[in-house]
C-alpha positions as a Markdown table, in Angstrom:
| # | Residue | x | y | z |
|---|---|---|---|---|
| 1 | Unk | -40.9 | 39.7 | 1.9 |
| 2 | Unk | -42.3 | 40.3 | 5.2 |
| 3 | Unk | -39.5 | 42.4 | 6.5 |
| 4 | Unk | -38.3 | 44.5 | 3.4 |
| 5 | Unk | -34.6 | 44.9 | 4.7 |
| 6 | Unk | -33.7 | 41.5 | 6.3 |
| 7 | Unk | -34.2 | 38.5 | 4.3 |
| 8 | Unk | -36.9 | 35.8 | 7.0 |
| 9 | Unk | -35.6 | 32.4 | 8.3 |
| 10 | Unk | -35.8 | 30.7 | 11.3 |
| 11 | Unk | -33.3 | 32.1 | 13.8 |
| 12 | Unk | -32.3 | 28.0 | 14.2 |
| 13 | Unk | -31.3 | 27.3 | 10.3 |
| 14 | Unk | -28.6 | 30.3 | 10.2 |
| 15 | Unk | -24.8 | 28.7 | 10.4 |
| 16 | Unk | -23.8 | 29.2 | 14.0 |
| 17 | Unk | -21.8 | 31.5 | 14.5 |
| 18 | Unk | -18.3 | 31.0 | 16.7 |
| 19 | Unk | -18.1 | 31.9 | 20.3 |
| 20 | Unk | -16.4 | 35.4 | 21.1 |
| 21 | Unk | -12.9 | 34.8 | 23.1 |
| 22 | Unk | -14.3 | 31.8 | 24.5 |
| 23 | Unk | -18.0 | 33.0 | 25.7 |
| 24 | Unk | -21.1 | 32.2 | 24.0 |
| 25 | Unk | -23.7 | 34.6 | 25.8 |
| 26 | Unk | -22.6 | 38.2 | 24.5 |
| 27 | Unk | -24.3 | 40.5 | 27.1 |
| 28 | Unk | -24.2 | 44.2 | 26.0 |
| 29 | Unk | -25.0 | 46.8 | 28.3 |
| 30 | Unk | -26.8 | 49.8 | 26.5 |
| 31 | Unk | -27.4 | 53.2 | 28.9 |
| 32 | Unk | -29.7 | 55.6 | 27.1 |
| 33 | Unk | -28.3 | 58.7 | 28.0 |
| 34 | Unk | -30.8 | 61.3 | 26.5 |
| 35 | Unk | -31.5 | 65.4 | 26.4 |
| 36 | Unk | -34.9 | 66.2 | 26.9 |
| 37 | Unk | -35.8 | 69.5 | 25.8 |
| 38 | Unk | -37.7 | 72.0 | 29.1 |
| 39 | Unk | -39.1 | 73.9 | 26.3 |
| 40 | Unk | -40.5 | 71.4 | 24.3 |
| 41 | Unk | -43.4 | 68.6 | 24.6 |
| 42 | Unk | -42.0 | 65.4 | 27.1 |
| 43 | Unk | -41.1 | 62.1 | 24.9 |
| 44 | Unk | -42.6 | 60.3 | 28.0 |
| 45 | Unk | -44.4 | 61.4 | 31.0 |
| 46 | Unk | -44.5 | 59.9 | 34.6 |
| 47 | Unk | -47.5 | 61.4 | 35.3 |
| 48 | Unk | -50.4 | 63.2 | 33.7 |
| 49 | Unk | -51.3 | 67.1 | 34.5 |
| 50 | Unk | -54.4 | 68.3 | 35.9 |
| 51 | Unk | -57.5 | 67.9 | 33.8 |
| 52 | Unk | -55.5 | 66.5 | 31.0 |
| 53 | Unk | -54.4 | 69.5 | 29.8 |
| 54 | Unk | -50.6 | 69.4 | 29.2 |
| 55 | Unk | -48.0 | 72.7 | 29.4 |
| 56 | Unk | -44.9 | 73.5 | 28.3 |
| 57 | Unk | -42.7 | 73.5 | 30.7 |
| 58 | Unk | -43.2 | 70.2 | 31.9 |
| 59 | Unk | -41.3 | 70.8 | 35.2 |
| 60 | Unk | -42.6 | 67.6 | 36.8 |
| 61 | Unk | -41.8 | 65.0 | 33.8 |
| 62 | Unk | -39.1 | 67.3 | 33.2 |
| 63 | Unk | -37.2 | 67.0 | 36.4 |
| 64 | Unk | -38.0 | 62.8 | 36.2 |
| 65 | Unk | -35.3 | 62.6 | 32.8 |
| 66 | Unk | -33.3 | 65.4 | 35.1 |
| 67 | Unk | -33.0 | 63.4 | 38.1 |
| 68 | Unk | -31.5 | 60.3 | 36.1 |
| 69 | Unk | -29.1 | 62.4 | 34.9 |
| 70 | Unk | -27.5 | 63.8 | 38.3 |
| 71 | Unk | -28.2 | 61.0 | 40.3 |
| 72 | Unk | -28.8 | 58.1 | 38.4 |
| 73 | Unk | -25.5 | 58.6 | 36.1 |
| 74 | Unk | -23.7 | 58.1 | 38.9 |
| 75 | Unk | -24.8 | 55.3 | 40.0 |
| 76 | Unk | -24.4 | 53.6 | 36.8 |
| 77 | Unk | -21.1 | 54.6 | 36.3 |
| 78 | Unk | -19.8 | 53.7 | 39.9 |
| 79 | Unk | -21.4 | 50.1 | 39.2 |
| 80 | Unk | -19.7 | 49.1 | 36.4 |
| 81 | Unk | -16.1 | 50.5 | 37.0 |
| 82 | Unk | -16.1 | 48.3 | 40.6 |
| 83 | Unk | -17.1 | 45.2 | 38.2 |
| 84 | Unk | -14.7 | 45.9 | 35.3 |
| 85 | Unk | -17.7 | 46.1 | 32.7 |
| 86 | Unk | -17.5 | 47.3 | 29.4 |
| 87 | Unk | -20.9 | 49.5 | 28.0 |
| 88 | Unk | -22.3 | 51.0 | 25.1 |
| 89 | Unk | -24.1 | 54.4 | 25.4 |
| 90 | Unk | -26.6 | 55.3 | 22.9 |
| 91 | Unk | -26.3 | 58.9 | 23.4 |
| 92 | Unk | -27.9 | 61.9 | 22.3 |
| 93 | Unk | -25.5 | 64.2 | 21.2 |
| 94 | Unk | -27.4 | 67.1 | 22.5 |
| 95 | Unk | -25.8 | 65.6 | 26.1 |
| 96 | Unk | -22.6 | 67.2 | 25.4 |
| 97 | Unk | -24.2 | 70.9 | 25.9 |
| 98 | Unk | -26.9 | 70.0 | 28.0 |
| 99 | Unk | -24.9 | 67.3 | 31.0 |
| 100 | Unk | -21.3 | 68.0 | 30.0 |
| 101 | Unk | -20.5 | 66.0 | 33.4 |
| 102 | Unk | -21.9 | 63.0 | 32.2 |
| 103 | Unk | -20.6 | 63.3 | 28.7 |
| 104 | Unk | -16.9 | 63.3 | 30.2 |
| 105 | Unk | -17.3 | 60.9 | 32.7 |
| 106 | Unk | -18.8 | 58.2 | 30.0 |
| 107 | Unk | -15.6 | 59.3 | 27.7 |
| 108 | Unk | -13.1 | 58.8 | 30.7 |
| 109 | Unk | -15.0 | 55.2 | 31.4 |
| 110 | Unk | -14.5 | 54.4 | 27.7 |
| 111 | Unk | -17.9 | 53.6 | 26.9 |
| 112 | Unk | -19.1 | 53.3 | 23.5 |
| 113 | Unk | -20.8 | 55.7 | 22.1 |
| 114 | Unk | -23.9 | 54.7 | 19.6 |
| 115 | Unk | -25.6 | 57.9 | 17.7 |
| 116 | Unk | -28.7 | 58.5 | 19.2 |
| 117 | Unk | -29.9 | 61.8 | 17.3 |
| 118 | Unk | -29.0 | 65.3 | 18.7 |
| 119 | Unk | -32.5 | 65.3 | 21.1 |
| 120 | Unk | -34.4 | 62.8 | 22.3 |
| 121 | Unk | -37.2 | 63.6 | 19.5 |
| 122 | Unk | -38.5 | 60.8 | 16.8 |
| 123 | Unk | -37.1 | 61.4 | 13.5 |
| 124 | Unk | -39.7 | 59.0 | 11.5 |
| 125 | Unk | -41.9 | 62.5 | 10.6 |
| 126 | Unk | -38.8 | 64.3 | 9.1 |
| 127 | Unk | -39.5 | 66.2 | 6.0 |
| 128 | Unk | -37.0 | 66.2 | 2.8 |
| 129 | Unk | -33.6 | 66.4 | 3.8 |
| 130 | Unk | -34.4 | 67.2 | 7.7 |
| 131 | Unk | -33.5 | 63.7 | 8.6 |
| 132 | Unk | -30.9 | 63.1 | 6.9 |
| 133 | Unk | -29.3 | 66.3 | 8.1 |
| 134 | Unk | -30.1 | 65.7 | 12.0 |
| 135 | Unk | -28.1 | 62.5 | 11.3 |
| 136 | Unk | -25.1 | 64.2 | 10.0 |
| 137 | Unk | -24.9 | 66.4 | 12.5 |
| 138 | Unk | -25.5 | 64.1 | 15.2 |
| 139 | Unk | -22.3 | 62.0 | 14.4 |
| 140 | Unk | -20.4 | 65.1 | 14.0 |
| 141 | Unk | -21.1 | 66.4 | 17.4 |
| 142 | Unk | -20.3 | 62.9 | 18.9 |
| 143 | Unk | -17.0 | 62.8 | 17.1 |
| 144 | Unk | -15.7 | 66.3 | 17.8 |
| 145 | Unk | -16.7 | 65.4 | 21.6 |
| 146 | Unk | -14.7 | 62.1 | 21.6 |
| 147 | Unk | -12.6 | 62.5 | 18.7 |
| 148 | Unk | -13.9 | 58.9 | 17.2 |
| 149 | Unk | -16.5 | 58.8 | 14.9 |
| 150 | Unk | -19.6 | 56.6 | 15.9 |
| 151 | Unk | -19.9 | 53.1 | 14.1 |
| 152 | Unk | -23.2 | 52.5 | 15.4 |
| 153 | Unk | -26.9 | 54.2 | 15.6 |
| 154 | Unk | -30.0 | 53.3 | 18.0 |
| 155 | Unk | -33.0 | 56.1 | 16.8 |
| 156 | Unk | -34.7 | 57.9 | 19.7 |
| 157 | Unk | -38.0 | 55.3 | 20.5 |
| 158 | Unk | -36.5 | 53.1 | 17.9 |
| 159 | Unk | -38.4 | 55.1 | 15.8 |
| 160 | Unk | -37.3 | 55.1 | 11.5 |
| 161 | Unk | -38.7 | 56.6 | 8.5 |
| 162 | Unk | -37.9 | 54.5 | 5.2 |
| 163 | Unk | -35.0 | 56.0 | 4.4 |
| 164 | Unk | -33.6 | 55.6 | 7.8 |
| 165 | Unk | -31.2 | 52.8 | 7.1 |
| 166 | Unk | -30.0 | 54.1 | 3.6 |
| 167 | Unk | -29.8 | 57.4 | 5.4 |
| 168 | Unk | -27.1 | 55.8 | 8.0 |
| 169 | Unk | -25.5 | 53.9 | 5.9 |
| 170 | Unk | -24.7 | 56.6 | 3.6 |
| 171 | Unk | -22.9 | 58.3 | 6.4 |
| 172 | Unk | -20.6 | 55.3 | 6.9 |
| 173 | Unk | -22.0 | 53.9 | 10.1 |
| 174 | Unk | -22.0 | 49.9 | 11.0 |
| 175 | Unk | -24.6 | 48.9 | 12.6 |
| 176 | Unk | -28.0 | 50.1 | 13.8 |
| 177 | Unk | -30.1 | 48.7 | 16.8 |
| 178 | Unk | -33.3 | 49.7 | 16.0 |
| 179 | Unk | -34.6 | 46.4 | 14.2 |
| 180 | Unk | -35.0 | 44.0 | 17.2 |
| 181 | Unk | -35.8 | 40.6 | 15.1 |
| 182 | Unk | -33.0 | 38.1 | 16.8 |
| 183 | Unk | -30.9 | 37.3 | 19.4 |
| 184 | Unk | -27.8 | 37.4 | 16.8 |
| 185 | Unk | -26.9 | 40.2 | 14.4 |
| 186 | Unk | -28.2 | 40.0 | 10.8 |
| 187 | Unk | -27.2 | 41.5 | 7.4 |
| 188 | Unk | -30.2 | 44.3 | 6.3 |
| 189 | Unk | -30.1 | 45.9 | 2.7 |
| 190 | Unk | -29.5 | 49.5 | 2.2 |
| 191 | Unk | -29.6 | 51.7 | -1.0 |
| 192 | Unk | -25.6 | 51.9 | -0.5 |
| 193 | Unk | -24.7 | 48.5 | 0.8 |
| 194 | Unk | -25.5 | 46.1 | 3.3 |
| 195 | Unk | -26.0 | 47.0 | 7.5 |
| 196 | Unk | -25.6 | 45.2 | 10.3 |
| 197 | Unk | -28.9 | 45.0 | 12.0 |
| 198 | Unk | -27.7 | 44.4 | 15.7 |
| 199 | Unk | -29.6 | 42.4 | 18.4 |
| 200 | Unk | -31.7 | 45.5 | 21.0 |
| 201 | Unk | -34.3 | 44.6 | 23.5 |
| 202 | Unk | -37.9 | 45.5 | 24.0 |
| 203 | Unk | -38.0 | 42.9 | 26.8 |
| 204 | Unk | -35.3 | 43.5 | 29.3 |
| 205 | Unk | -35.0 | 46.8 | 28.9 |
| 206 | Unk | -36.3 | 50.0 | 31.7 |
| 207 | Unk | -38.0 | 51.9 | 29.4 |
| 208 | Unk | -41.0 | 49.1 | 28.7 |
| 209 | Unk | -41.1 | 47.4 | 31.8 |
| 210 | Unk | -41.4 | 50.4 | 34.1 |
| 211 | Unk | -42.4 | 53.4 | 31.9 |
| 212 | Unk | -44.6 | 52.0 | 29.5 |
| 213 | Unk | -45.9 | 48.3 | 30.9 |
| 214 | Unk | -45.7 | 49.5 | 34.4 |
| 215 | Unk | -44.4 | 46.9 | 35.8 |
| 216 | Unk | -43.2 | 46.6 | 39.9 |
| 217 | Unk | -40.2 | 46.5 | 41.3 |
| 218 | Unk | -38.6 | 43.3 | 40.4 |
| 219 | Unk | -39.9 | 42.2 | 37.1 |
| 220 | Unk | -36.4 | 43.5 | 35.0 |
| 221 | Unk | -34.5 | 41.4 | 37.3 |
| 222 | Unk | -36.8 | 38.4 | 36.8 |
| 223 | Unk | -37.1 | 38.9 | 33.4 |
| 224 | Unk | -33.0 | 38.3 | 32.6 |
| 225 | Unk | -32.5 | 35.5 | 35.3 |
| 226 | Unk | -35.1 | 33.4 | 32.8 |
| 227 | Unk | -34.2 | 34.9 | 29.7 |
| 228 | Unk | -30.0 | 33.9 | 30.8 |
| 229 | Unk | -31.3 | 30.3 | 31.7 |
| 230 | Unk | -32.8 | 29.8 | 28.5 |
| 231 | Unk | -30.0 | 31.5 | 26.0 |
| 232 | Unk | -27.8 | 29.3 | 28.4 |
| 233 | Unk | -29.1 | 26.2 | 27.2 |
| 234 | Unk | -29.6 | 27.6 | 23.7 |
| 235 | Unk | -25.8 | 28.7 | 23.2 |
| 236 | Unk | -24.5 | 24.5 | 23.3 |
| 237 | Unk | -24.8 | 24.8 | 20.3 |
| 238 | Unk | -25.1 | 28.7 | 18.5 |
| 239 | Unk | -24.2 | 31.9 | 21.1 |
| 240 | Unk | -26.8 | 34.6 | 21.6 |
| 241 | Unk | -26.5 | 38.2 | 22.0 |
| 242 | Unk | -28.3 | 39.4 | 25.3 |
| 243 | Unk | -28.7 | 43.3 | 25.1 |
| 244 | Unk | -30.0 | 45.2 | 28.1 |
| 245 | Unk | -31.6 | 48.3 | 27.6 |
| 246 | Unk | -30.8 | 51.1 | 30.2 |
| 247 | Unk | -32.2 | 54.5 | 31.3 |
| 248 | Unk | -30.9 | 56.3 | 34.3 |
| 249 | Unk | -33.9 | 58.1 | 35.6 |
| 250 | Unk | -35.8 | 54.3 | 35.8 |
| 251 | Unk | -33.3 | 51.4 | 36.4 |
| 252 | Unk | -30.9 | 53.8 | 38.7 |
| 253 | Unk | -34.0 | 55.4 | 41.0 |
| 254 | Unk | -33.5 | 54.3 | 44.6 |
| 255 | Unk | -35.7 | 51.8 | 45.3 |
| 256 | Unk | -34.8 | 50.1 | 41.9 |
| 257 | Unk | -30.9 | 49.9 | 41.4 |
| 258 | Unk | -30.0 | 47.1 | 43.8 |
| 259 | Unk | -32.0 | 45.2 | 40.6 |
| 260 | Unk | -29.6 | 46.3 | 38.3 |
| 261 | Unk | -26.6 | 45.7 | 40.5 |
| 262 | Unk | -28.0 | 42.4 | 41.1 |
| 263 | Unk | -28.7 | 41.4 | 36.9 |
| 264 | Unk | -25.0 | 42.4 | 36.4 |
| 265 | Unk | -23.4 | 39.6 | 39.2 |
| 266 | Unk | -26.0 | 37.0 | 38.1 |
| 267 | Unk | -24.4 | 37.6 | 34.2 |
| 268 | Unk | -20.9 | 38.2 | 36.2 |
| 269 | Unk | -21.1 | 34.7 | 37.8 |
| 270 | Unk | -22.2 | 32.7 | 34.2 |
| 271 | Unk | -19.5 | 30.9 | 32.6 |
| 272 | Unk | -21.6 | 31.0 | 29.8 |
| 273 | Unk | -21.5 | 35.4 | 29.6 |
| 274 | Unk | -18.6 | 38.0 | 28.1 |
| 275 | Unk | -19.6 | 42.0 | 28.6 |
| 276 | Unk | -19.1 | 43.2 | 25.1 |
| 277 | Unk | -19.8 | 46.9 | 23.0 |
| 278 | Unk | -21.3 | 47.2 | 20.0 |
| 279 | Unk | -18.4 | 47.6 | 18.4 |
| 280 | Unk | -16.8 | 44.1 | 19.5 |
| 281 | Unk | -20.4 | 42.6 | 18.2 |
| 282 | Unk | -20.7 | 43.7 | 14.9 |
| 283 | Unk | -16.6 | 43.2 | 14.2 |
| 284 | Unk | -17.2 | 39.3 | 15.6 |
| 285 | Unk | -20.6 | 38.9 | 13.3 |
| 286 | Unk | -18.9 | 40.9 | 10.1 |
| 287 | Unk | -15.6 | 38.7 | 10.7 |
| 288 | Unk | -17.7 | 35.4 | 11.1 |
| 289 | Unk | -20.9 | 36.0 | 8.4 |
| 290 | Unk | -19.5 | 38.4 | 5.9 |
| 291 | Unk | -22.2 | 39.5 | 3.6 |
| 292 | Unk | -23.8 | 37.4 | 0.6 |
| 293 | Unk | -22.8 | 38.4 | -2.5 |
């Protein structure tokens, strides 16, 4: 096969799958809430040093994750308690130590949390059992924070070794987001049973159209009002998943979050849209498509 985890077919000859309570575009907000290390290398930069040469610390790209975190949490958070929104936080569970704040006032929203490693560090160049350790203890920290353990994982960049999905499965987990290959959850195989490969976004989401594509002002919010139209017309007769990918320090910057406050009323006005977690997802696909034997 192509993909050696998720069997190919066209995303049209799968049995449609029921609406969920009564809507049939499942929008699932997804706020990357991430520690970036000051003594270690940047995972992204907003802007390049002098003469190319880099140093650590990185005050400048530094302080760019830092400002998401003290004012662009905020934001978020204000936004969707005055609209009644449910959300999913893929969440590094080096946030705990790092912006306990922020790691409470997620909780006390009753946001979903989604392993997202302990750091925001790829895990795809992990030697022996390095990965599978940084996994382990990255859903224990979540759990002892919020006293639930995590059902679902979303890697830092989206970045896997092979072992990844054997490696979550093995530690009981649900689902993982990292495999973005349709707009409906799909059954992956794993050494220790099947995983639900849940729908992400490398369209709609901050991180690519600001930070790495470079986009202006504007193109997010463009983006979903065409991508809502068409999964509108498309979910007559199957629903779609709609997953927004979120990062405080880009979507909730000043001069970009009346966009974001702006995609959520558009989806808010749709007949057609629910606000789901990840959680509610992968219970309605597992409930609806159990796995082949």
């Amino acid at each position: 096969m192509a993909n050696p985890r998720i069997p190919y077919r066209f995303s049209t000859s799968r049995a449609p799958l029921p609406p969920l309570n009564g809507k049939r575009v499942l929008v699932h907000l997804v706020v990357n809430v991430e520690h970036w290390q000051f003594d270690r290398a940047m995972p992204r930069t907003i802007i390049t040093p002098p003469h190319g040469q880099g140093s650590i610390p990185d005050v400048p790209n530094f302080s760019w994750a830092d400002y998401g975190m003290r004012a662009g949490m905020p934001r978020i958070l204000d936004l969707f308690k005055s609209r009644g929104l449910p959300a999913s936080t893929s969440f590094n569970a080096g946030v705990v130590d790092a912006y306990p704040q922020a790691a409470e006032a997620m909780l006390s929203a009753g946001w979903e949390f989604i392993g997202h490693g302990l750091h925001q560090k790829a895990i795809q160049n992990s030697d022996g059992d390095a990965e599978a350790d940084m996994i382990a203890a990255a859903l224990d920290k979540i759990t002892a924070f919020t006293g639930t353990r995590p059902r679902g994982w979303l890697s830092p960049g989206l970045r896997e070794s092979e072992r990844t999905p054997d490696l979550l499965k093995a530690q009981g987990l649900d689902y993982v987001c990292d495999w973005v290959v349709d707009d409906v959850p799909s059954w992956m195989t794993t050494a220790h049973g099947p995983l639900v490969a849940m729908p992400y976004n490398l369209e709609i989401n901050d991180s690519i159209i600001y930070a790495v594509e470079r986009h202006a002002t504007g193109e997010m919010e463009k983006r979903l009002k065409h991508t809502l139209a068409l999964f509108e017309q498309e979910s007559a007769t199957a629903p779609r998943v709609l997953a927004i990918g979120l990062h405080p320090h880009l979507i909730a910057v000043p001069h970009r979050f009346h966009e974001l406050v702006a995609m959520v009323d558009t989806l808010a006005a749709s007949d057609s849209v629910g606000f789901v977690t990840g959680s509610q997802l992968c219970d309605w696909f597992t409930t609806a498509s159990p796995p082949e034997a």
